[in-house]
C-alpha positions in Angstrom: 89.9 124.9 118.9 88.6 122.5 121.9 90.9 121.3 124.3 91.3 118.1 123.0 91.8 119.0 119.8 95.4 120.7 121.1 98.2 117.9 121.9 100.3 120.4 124.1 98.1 121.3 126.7 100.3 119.7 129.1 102.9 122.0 128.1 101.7 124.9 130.1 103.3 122.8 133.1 107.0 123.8 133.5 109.3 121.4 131.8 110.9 120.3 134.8 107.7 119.8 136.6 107.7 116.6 134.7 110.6 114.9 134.6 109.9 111.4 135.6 112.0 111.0 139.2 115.3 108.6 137.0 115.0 111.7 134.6 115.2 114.2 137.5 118.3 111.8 139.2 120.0 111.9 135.9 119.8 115.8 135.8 121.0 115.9 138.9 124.5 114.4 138.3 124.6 116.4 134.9 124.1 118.9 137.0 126.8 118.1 139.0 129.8 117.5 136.2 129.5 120.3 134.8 130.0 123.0 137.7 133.2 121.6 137.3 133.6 122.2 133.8 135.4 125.0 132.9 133.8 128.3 130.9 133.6 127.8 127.1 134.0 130.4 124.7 131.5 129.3 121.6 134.0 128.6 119.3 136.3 126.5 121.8 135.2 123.4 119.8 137.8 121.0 121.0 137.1 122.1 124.0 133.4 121.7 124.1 134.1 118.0 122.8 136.6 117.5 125.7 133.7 118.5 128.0 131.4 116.0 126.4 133.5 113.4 126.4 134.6 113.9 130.2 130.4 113.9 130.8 129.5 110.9 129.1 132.1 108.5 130.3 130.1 107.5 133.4 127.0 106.5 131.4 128.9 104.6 129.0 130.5 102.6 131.9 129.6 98.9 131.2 127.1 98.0 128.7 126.5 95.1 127.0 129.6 92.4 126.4 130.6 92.0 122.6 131.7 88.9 120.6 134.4 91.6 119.5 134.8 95.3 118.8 137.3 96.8 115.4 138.1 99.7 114.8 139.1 100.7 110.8 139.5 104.0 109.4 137.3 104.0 105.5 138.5 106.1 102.2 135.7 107.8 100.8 134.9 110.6 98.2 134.6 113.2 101.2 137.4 112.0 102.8 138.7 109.4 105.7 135.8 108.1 108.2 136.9 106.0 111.5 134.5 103.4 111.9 134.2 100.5 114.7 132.6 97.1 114.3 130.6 96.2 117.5 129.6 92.4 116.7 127.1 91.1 119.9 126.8 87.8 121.3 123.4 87.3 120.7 121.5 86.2 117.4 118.7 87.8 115.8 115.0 85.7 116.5 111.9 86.2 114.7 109.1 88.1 116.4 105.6 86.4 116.3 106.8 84.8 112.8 108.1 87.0 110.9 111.5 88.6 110.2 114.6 86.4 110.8 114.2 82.5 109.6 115.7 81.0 112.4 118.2 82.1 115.2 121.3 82.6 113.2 120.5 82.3 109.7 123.0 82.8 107.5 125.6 85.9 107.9 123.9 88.6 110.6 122.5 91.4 109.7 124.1 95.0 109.8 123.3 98.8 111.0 125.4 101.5 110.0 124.7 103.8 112.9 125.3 107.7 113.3 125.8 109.4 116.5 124.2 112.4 117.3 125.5 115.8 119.1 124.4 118.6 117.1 126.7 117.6 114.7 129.8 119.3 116.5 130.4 117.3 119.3 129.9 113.5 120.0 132.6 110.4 118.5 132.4 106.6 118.8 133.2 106.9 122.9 131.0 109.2 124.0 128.2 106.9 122.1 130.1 103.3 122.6 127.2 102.1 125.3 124.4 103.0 122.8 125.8 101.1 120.1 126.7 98.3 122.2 123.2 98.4 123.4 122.2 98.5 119.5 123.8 95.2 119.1 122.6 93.3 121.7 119.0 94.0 121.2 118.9 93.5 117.8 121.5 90.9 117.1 123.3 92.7 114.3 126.7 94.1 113.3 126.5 97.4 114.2 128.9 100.0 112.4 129.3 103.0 114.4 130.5 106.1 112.2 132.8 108.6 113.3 131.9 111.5 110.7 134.0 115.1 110.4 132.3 117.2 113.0 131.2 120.9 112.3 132.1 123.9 111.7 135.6 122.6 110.2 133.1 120.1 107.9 130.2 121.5 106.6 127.2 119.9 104.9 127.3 117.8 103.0 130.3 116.5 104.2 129.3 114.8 107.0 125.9 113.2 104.4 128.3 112.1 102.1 130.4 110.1 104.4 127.7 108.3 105.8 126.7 107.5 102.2 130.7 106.2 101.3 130.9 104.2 104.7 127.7 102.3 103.9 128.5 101.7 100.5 132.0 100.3 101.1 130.0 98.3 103.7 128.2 96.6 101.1 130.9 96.3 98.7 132.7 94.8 101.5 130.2 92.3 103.2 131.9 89.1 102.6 135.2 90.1 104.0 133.2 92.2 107.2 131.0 88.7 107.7 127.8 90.3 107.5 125.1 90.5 105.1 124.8 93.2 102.9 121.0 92.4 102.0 119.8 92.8 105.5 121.9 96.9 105.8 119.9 99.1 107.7 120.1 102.6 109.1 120.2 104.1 112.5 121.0 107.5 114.9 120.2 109.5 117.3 119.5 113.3 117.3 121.5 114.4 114.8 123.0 111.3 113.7 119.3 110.0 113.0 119.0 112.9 110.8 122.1 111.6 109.0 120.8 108.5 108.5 118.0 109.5 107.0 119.6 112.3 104.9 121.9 109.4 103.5 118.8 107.1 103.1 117.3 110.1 100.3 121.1 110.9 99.2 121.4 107.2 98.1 117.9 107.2 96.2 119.2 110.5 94.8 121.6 108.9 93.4 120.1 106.0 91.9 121.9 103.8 94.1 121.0 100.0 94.6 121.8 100.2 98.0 118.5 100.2 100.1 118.3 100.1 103.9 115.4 97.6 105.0 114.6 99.8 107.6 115.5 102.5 109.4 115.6 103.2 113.7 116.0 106.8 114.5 115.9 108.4 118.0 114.7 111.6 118.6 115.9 113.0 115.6 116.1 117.0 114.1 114.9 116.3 109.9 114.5 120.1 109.1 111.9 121.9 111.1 112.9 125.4 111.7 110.1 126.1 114.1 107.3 123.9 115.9 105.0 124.2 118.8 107.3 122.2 120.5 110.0 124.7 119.6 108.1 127.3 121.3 106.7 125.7 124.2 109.9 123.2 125.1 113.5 123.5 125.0 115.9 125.6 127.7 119.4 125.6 129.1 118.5 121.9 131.1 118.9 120.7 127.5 120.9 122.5 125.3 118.1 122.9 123.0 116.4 126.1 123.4 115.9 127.8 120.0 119.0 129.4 120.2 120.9 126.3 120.5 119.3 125.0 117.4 120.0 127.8 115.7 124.0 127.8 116.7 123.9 124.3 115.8 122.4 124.5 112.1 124.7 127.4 112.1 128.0 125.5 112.7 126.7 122.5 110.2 125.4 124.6 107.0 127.6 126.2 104.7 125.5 129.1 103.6 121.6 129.9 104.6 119.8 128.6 101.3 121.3 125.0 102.8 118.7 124.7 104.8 116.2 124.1 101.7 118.4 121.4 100.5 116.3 118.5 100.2 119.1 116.2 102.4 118.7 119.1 104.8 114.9 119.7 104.9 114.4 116.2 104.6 110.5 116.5 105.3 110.0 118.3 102.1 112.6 115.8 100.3 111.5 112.5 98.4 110.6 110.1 100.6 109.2 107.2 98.8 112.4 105.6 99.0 112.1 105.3 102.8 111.4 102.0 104.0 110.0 100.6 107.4 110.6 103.3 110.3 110.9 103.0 113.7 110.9 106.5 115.5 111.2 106.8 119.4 110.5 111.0 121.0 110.9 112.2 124.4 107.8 114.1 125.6 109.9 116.8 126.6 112.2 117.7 123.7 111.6 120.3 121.3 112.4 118.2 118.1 109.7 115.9 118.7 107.5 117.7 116.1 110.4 116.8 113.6 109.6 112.9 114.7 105.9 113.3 114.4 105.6 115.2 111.0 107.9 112.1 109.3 105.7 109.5 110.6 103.1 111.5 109.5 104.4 112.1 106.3 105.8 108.4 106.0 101.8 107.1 106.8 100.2 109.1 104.0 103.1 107.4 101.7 101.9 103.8 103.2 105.3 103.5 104.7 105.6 101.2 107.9 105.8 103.1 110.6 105.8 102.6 114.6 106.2 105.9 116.6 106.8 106.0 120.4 106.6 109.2 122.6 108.4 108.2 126.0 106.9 110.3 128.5 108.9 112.4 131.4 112.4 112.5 129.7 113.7 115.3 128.0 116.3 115.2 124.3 119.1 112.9 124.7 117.7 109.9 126.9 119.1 107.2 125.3 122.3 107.4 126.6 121.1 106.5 130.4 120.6 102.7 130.3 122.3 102.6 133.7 119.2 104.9 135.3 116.6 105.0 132.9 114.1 102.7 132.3 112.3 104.6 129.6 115.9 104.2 127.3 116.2 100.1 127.4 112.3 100.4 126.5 113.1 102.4 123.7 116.4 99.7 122.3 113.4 96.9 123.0 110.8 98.3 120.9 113.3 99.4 118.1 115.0 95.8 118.6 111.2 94.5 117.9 110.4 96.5 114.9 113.6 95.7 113.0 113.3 91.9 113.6 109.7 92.3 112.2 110.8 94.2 109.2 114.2 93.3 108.3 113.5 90.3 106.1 110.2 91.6 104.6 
C-alpha cells in the first residue's frame, strides 16, 4: 500500500507530540486536579463520579446566559429520568436560505441531548456548559438527559430512557413551548452513541417520532477494534483499549450485547437516520467509529458533514474557556442543523 493511500501515517508521532499548545495547557491543569484526587478502586463508582464532578466544575464555570433553566424528573417504561430545560436567548436564523423561515418562527425548535462518560460517570453538571453552549449556537430548547449510569443500569436501560424522555417530549410540546416537528438528537462520546441508538430504537419500533437531524461529538457506535484503536488511546485519555473494554464492560449485560443492533449500531438499520453532523478529534481512538458512520451514512445518500479537529485528543468539547477548536466544533454543528432542520 503507498503512503498516501494510509490515513494514519501521522500516527507514528507520539500522541502527545501533537497536542495543539490550548490542548497541551488543558492537560496540564488536568494534570494537575487529579494528583489531588484520591486512589480509586475500580468499582468505587460513586466515587469515580465524585472525582469527575470535582474536575469538571472549572470548565463549566460561565458559559452562555439562558432565558431560563428547569429541571423535571420524567416517568418512563425503564424508570424515572431527571431532565433540565436549558432555553437560550437567542433565535434560530437561516443559513444562506435555507432552514429556519425567519428569526423566530413559530415555537423553537428542540434537542434532546445525552451526555457522555463512558456511560458510568457524567450528570447534567458536569455537562451544563456544553448544553448551554448547545443552546446558544443553535437557538433551540435543549433537553439535557440525566440517564441511570452503569453498572447498576445495564443496556438497554439507559436506550430506552432516552427513547421515553423524547417521546414524552413530543407528547408534551405544547405545554414545554417548543415544537415537536423540529426534535432533534444530540451527544457526546457516549451520549452521541445514545442518541443514535435511540434514533434506530425508535424506527425499531415503528415510531412516528423522527429526529430531523442528528449532532454527535466524537462518538463510540460499536467498533470493537480500529486502527485508531491500535495506534491511539493511553492513560492521557482514559481511552486506551483497556478502558474501552472496562467501559463496554460496566454497560452490557452479557457479551452477545455487543451484537445488538442498538449496540453495534454500524451494522444496525440505518435508513432511518437523517441529516448528520459528526465532529472527531484527530487524536482519539473512536474516531474510526465517527468515520465508518459517515461512511456508511454516504452510501445510504444520507446528509452528512464530518469534521476531524486536529491536535485535541477524546473529550474536547468541554473546554470552550481554552479551546478554540471546541466553539468551532458548536459553530459548525449550530450551521448544519439550521441548514437541515426544516428540510
Amino acid at each position: 500500500m503507498a503512503d498516501s493511500a494510509w490515513p494514519y501515517a501521522d500516527d507514528a508521532t507520539p500522541v502527545l507530540d501533537r497536542l495543539t499548545a490550548q490542548m497541551q495547557a488543558i492537560r496540564d491543569r488536568q494534570i494537575a486536579v487529579a494528583a489531588d484526587a484520591p486512589t480509586r478502586a475500580l468499582d468505587d463508582w460513586e466515587g469515580m463520579r465524585e472525582d469527575y464532578r470535582i474536575e469538571r466544575a472549572y470548565w463549566n464555570d460561565g458559559g452562555p446566559d439562558m432565558a431560563s433553566v428547569d429541571a423535571d424528573v420524567i416517568a418512563t417504561e425503564a424508570g424515572t429520568v431527571p431532565v433540565r430545560y436549558y432555553r437560550p436567548t437567542t433565535a434560530p436564523t437561516a443559513v444562506d436560505g435555507a432552514g429556519m423561515a425567519e428569526e423566530g418562527a413559530g415555537l423553537p425548535p428542540v434537542i434532546v441531548y445525552t451526555h457522555g462518560g463512558g456511560w458510568i460517570i457524567g450528570d447534567l453538571d458536569t455537562h451544563d456548559r456544553i448544553m448551554r453552549n448547545l443552546a446558544h449556537h443553535t437557538g433551540a430548547v435543549v433537553v439535557g438527559v440525566d440517564y441511570s449510569l452503569s453498572p447498576e443500569a445495564k443496556f438497554p436501560v439507559p436506550v430506552n430512557q432516552c427513547v421515553g424522555v423524547i417521546e414524552h417530549v413530543v407528547a408534551q410540546a405544547a405545554d414545554l413551548g417548543v415544537d415537536a416537528s423540529t426534535i432533534s438528537f444530540s451527544g457526546d462520546s457516549a451520549g452521541a452513541y445514545l442518541a443514535l441508538a435511540a434514533t434506530l430504537a425508535l424506527a425499531g419500533k415503528e415510531s412516528p417520532i423522527s429526529p430531523s437531524c442528528l449532532l454527535l461529538f466524537y462518538g463510540i457506535y460499536g467498533l470493537e477494534d480500529s486502527p485508531a484503536r491500535r495506534l491511539l488511546g493511553g492513560p492521557w485519555d482514559g481511552m486506551a483499549r483497556a478502558d474501552l473494554e472496562f467501559y463496554w464492560g460496566a454497560y452490557l449485560g452479557q457479551p452477545e450485547d455487543m451484537r445488538h443492533p442498538y449496540v453495534d449500531c454500524l451494522s444496525g438499520d440505518l435508513t432511518a437516520v437523517p441529516p448528520t453532523y459528526l465532529a472527531a478529534a484527530e487524536l482519539d481512538p473512536a474516531k474510526d467509529d465517527s468515520y465508518t458512520l459517515a461512511a456508511l451514512l454516504t452510501r445510504l445518500g444520507t446528509p452528512v458533514e464530518l469534521t476531524t479537529f486536529n491536535g485535541v485528543l477524546h473529550g474536547f468539547l468541554h473546554y470552550t474557556r481554552a479551546l478554540d477548536e471546541a466553539t468551532e466544533a458548536f459553530v459548525q454543528a449550530a450551521a448544519f442543523y439550521r441548514t437541515h432542520i426544516r428540510d
